[in-house]
N, C-alpha and C positions, 0 to 999 in steps of 0.2 A: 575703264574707259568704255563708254558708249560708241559703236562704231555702224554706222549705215553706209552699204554698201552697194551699187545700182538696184536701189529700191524701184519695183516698177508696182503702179494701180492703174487697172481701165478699168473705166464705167463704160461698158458696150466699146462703142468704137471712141469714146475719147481717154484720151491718155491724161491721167491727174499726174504720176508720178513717173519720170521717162529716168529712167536712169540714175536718181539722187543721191547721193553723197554727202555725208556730214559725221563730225565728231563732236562729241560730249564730253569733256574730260570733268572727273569730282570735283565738286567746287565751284565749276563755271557754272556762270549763267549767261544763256546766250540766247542771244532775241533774233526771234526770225520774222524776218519783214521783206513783206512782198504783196502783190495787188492780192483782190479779191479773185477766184478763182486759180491761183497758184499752186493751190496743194496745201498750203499750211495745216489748213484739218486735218485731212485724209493721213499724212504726214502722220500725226499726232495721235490719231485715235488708229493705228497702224502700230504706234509704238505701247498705247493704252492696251491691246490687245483688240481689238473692239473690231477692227478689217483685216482681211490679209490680203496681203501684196501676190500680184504675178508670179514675182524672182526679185530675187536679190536678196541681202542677207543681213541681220540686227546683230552684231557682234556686241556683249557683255562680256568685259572680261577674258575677250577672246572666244566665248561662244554663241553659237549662233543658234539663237532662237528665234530666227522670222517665224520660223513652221508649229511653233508652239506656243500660242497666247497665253496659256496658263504659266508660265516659266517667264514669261512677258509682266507678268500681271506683278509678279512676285519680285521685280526687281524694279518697276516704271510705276511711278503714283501719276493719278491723270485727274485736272481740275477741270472741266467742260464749261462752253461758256454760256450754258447752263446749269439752274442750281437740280433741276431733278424732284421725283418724288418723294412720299415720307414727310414733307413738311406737317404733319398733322402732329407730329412725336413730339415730346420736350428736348429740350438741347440735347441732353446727356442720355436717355434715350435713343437717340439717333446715333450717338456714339457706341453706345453698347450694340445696336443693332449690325455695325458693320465692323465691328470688334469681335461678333460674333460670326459674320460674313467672311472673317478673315481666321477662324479658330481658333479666337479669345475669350472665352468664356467667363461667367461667377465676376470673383472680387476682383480681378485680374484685369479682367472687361472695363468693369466702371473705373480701375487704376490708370487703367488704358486713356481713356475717354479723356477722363479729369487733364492725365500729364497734356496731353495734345491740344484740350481746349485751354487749360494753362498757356501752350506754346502761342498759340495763335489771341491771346488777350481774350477769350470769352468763358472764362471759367465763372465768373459770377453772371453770365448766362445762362449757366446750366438747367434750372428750374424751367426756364421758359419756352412756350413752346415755338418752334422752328419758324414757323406761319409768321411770328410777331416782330420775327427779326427784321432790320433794314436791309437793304442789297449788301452793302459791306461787307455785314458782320454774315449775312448766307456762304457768304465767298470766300471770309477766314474759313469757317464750318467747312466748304468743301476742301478747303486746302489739310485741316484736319482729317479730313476724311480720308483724303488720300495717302495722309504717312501714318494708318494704321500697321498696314505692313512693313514699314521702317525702309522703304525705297532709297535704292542709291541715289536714283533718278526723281524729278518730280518736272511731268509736261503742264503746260497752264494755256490753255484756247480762250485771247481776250478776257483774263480774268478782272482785266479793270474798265471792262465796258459799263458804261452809268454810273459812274463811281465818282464820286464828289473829288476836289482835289485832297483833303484829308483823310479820305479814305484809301485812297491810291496811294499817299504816302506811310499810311500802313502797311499795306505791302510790301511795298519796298521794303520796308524794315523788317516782314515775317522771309522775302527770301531773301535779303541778305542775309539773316543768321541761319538760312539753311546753308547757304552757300556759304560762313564761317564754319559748318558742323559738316562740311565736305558734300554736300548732297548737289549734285549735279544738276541744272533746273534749265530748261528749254521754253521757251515762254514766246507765241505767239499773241502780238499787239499791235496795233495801230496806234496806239496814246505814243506815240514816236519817243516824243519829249521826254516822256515819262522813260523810255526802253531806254534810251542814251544815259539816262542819270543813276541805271542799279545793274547792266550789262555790263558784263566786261567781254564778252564779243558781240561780234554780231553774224547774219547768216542771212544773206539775199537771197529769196527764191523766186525764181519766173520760170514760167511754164514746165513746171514740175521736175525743175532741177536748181541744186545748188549751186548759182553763178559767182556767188565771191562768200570768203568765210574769212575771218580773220577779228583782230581786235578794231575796236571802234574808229582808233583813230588810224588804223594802217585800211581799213574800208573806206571812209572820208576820203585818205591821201589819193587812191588806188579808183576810185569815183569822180574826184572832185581835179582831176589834174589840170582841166582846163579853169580855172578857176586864176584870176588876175595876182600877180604877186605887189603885195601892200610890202611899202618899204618907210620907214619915216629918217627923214634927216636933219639932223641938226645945225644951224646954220646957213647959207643962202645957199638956196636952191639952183642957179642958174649950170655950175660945173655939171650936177648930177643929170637932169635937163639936158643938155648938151651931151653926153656920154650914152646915155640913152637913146636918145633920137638916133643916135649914129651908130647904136651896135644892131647886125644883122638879124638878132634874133628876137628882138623888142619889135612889137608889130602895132599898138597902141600905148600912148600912154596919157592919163591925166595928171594933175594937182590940185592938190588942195593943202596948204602948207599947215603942218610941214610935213605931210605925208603923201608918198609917190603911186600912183596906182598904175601897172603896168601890163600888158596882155603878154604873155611869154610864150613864142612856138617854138623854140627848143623844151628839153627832158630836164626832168627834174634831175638829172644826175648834174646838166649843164648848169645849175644856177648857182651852183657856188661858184663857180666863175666867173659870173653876173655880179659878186657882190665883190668878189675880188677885184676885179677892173675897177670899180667904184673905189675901193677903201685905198687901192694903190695911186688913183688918181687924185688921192687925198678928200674925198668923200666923210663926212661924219654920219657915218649911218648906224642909227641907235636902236633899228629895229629891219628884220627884213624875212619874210617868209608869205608863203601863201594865203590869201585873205580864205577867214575861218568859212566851215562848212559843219554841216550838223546834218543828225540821220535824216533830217526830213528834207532837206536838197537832194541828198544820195535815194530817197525813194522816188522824187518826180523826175533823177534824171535817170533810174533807172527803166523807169516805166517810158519817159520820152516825153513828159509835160512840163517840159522845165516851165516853160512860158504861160502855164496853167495856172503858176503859182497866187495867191494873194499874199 
């Protein structure tokens, strides 16, 4: 397990990283999402080796290596969201070069090379030089790049920035089967949409701390509380209607049949209650729970722009 423990970074007098907290377990992949200026970089090329923190501590395994980027280096692959230099090389070239970066050398190197750009679908790229490639396929190349060292871990900063939507869905598919081969992957993005459909956590962060961490849909519930409860009933509405208006904890409600839309200021623990009043009152209620929410409500109402929205 990946474990960060009150990570702190200042640039002069402003704080990126106050305190943070977060776990990586093998296998996840967990998206962290939060404004611009939050920390997510600093965060990420901290775990790349690339900064170090104030205090605090990067537990691998139980050890801590914040104080040693080289030992950092050797357990965390790090995709930038940029592609870097060296594009002047051929594909497979570029792979031997940091094959060799990594003390793989000879027939080993080019073994090397070949398996990884296999992994990521550009092995009959090989031949070609780097420069020719599209944005995509630069960005598999980086993601190669980085599991020369065979990393538990693998951090990714906006690696599907400019990315067609078929190119994105490659992705997805190069880190799900890391994350089938246990590889732990941390993945800062905006493409929301795109983070909710190959995360299986996720990981808020504002103003250089981790404000909620949990799986996708226990973040929604835990963000989205005040969110209307949709109910749909089958057959005439007037009972349910009536039962509603009159319970204390119904504060608005609409219709539109046959489905109930209602403001709830009691706790989600209270609403099975809600529905039991209903179904004893003899109620056909065919469906009832909180109208859906997706990561990209939970980012505007983290930041406070719910009304921002288009």
């Amino acid at each position: 397990m990946l474990e960060i423990r009150d990570l702190r970074k200042d640039y002069g007098k402003i704080c990126a990283l106050d305190g943070l907290n977060l776990t990586l377990q093998p296998g996840e992949i967990l998206g962290l999402v939060g404004p611009n200026g939050a920390g997510k970089t600093t965060l990420l090329k901290i775990l790349a080796g690339l900064l170090r923190s104030e205090s605090g501590k990067i537990l691998i395994e139980g050890k801590d290596m914040a104080r040693t980027p080289s030992k950092l280096r050797e357990h965390i692959g790090y995709v930038p969201d940029f592609f870097g230099v060296y594009d002047n090389l051929r594909v497979e070239e570029y792979m031997e070069f940091y094959c060799n970066a990594n003390g793989i050398y000879g027939l080993l190197a080019r073994q090397k090379g070949q398996e990884l750009l296999e992994r990521v679908d550009l092995l009959e790229k090989k031949e070609q030089p780097v420069d020719s490639l599209s944005r995509g396929m630069k960005q598999r190349l980086c993601v190669a790049r980085a599991l020369v060292s065979e990393p538990a871990y693998l951090v990714l900063d906006e690696p599907a920035s400019g990315m067609d939507p078929s190119i994105r869905a490659e992705l997805k598919e190069i880190l799900q089967g890391l994350s089938e081969q246990g590889t732990g992957v941390l993945i800062s993005s905006h493409m929301l949409t795109d983070l909710s459909q190959y995360s299986t956590s996720v990981g808020l962060i504002r103003k250089g701390r981790i404000i909620l961490q949990g799986s996708l849909e226990e973040v929604i519930l835990r963000m989205s509380g005040d969110r209307p409860i949709v109910m749909t009933v089958q057959g005439p509405l007037e009972r349910a209607v009536r039962l509603l208006k009159e319970h204390p904890l119904v504060e608005t409600l609409s219709v539109s049949p046959p489905a109930i839309m209602v403001t709830w200021k009691g706790t989600v623990q209270e609403e099975p209650a809600l529905l039991r009043t209903l179904v004893e009152a003899g109620v056909a209620v065919s469906s009832f729970g909180r109208e859906a929410g997706s990561l990209e409500d939970v980012f505007w109402q983290m930041n406070g722009k719910e009304g921002q929205k288009k």
